[in-house]
C-alpha positions in Angstrom: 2.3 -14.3 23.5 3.4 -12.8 20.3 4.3 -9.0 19.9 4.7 -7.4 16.4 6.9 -5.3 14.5 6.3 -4.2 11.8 8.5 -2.9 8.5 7.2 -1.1 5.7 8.4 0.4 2.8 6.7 3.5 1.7 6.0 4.5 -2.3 3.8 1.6 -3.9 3.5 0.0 -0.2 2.6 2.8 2.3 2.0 5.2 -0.6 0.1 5.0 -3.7 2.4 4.8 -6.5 0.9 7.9 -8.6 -0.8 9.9 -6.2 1.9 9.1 -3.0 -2.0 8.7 -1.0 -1.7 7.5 2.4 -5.4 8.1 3.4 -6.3 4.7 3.4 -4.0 3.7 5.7 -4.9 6.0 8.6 -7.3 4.2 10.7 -4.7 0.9 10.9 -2.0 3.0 11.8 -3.9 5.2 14.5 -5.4 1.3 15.8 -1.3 0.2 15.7 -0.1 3.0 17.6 -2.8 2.9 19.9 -1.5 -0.6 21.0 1.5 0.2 21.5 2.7 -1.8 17.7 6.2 -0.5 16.1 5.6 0.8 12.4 9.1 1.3 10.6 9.7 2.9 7.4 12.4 1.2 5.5 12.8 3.0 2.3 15.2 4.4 -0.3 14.4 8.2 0.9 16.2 10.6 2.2 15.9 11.8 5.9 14.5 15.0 5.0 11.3 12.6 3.0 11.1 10.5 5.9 10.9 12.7 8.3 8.1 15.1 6.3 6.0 12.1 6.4 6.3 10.9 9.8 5.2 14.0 10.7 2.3 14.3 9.2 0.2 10.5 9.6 2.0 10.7 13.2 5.2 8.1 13.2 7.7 8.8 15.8 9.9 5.5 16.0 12.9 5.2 14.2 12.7 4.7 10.6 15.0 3.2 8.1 16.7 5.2 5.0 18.2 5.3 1.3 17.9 1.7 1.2 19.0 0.5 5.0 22.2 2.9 4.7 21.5 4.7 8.3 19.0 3.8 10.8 17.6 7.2 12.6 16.7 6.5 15.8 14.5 9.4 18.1 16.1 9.6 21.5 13.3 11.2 23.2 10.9 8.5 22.3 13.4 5.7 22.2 11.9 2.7 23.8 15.2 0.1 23.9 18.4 1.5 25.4 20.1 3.7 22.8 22.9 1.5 20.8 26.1 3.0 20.4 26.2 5.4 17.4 26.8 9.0 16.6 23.7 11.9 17.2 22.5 13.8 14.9 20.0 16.8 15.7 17.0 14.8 17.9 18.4 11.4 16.5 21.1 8.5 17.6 22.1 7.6 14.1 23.5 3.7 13.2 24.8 4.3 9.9 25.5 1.0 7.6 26.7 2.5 4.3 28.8 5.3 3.5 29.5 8.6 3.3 27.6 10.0 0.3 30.6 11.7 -1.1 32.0 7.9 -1.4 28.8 6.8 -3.2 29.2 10.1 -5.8 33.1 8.6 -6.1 32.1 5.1 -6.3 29.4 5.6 -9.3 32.0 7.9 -11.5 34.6 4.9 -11.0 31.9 2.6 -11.7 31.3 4.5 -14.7 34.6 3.9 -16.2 34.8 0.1 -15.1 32.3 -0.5 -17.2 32.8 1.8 -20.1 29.0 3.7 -20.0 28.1 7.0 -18.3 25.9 6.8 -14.9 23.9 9.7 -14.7 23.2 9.6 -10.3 20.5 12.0 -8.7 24.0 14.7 -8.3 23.5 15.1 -11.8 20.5 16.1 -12.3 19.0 19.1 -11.9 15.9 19.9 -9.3 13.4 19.7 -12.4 14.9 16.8 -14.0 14.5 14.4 -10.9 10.7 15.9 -10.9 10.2 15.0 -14.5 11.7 11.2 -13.9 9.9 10.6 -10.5 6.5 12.9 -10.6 7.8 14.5 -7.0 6.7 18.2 -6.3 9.4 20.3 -6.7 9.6 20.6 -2.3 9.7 16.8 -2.3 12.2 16.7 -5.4 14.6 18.9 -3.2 14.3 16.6 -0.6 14.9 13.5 -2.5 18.3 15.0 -3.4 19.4 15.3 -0.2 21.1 12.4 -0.2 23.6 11.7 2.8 24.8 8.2 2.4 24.1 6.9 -1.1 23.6 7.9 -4.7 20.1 6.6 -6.9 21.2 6.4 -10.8 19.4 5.8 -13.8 19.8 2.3 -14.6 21.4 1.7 -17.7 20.2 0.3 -20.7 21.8 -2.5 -22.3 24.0 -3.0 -19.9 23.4 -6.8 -18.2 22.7 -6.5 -14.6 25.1 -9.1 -13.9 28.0 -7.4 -15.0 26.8 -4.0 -13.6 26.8 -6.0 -10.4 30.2 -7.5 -10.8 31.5 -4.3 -11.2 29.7 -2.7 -8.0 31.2 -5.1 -6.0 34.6 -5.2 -7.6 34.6 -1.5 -6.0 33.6 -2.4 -2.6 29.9 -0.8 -2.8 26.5 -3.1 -3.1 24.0 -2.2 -5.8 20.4 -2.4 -5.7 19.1 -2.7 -9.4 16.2 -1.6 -10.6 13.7 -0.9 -13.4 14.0 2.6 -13.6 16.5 3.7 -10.8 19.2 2.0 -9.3 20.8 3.1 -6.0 24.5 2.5 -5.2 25.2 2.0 -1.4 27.8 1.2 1.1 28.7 -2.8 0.8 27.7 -3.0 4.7 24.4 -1.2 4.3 21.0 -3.0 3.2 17.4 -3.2 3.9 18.0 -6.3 5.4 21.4 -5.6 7.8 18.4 -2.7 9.5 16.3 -5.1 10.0 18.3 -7.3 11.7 19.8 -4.5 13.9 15.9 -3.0 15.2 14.8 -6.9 15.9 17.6 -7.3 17.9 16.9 -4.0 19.8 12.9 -4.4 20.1 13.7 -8.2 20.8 15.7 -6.9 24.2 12.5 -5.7 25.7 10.6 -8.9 25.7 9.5 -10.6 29.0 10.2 -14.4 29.4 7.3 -15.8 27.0 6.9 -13.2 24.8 8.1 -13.8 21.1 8.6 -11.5 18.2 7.1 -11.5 15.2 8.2 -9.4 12.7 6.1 -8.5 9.7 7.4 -7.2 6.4 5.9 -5.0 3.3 7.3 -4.4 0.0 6.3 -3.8 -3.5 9.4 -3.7 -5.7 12.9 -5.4 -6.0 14.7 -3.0 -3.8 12.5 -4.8 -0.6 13.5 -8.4 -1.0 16.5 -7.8 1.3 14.2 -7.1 4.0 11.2 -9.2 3.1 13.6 -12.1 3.5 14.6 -10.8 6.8 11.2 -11.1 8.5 8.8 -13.6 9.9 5.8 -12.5 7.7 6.6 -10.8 4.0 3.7 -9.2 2.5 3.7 -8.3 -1.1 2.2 -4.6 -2.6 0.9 -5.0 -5.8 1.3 -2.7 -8.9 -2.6 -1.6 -10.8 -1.5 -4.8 -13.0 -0.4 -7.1 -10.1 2.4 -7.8 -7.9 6.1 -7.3 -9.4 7.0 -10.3 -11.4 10.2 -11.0 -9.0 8.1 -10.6 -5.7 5.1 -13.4 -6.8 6.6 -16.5 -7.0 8.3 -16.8 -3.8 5.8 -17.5 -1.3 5.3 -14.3 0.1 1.5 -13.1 0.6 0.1 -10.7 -1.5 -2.2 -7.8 -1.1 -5.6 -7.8 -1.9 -4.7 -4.0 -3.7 -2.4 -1.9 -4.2 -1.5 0.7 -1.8 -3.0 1.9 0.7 -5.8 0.5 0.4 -3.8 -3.0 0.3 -1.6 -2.1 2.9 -4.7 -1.1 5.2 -6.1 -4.4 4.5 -3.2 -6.9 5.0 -2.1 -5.1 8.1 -5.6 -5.6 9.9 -5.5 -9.1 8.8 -2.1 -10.1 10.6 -3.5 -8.0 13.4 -6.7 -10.7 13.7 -4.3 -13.4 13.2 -2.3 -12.9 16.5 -5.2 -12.0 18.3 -4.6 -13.8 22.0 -7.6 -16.1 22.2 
């Protein structure tokens, strides 16, 4: 018997990429809570995003945030016996990365390695961060409430290669992207979360069960943890899946989010129907 879990990112997966619409995605997610089915966010935002969201289309598992840096896990509704971490507020946190003053440290000394200014979200002003991501100025706010890592403006002309040498020359991880690129701990990743919430929902299986964990990503930044589960299930942009995401074997959406998350989701559910 197979039990799921899945692991979803959220903008251009969960959430249209323009409009941050979740409509779509509703019904599946009131028919996967109503079995009983895990749905984790595993995304680059901040707590206070996360949790805003969850909130509203009715989430209350543990999600996954700023890019698998910290694993918030709700002790009330904890299903698996609470792992050994510290508690924060309603949560048993698992953090992976660092500090976030370490991240603002690591990106100036970055800066410097490589001879070119890195302009990270502690830089920018509340409007500025609106302008560059087309947030509200409530969600802007929250986006730069950053605890354990620090999202920069990638640099031009600067080889990605060599910005990644340097990263890891400093003891951090970087995960590069077209616009923004986040620095975080060298522990921390999309994938390391993964790894650590499988383990703990794998601990409440009978003798017979197996899981099956089921990723879904849109951009770079996911290929840690679409790597790291069973099925990996590919968002696509208005003109098609990202060109690093399509060749790899992964499935891909009939749509783009949520309309294509709805979609995929029902059909892994009719897969591993019993019977």
């Amino acid at each position: 018997m197979t039990t799921l879990l899945f692991f979803t990112d959220l903008d251009g997966t969960l959430l249209n990429t323009e409009t941050y619409s979740y409509q779509a995605a509703l019904p599946v997610l009131a028919t996967l809570k109503q079995q009983g089915i895990p749905v984790i966010p595993v995304t680059s935002k901040t707590r206070a995003e996360v949790e805003t969201l969850i909130h509203t289309i009715g989430l209350d598992g543990p999600f996954v945030v700023e890019n698998g840096s910290a694993v918030f896990i709700p002790r009330e509704t904890c299903p698996f016996p609470l792992p050994e971490g510290e508690d924060d507020g309603p949560y048993r946190v698992l953090q992976l990365g660092v500090a976030y003053v370490m991240a603002r440290a690591g990106l100036k000394a970055i800066a410097q390695e490589i001879g070119r200014p890195l302009k990270g979200f502690g830089d920018l002003a509340v409007e500025q961060v609106q302008q560059l991501t087309g947030l509200a100025e409530t969600d802007a706010k929250q986006a730069k409430m950053r605890e354990f890592s620090e999202p920069f403006l990638t640099p031009k002309n600067v080889d990605s290669e060599k910005l990644t040498a340097a990263v890891e020359a400093m003891g951090f991880r970087v995960v590069v992207g077209d616009r923004f690129s986040h620095l975080i701990g060298a522990a921390a990743g999309k994938g390391a979360a993964v790894h650590q919430l499988a383990a703990l929902y794998g601990g409440l299986l009978s003798p017979g069960q197996a899981l099956t964990t089921v990723g879904l990503g849109n951009s770079p930044n996911d290929i840690d943890m679409l790597e790291n589960t069973d099925i990996a299930i590919v968002l696509p942009g208005e003109d098609g899946p990202h060109p690093r995401l399509c060749d790899r074997g992964w499935r891909i959406a009939p749509q783009p989010a949520p309309e294509g998350w709805a979609t995929a989701v029902q059909a892994v559910l009719v897969e591993t129907e019993p019977g």
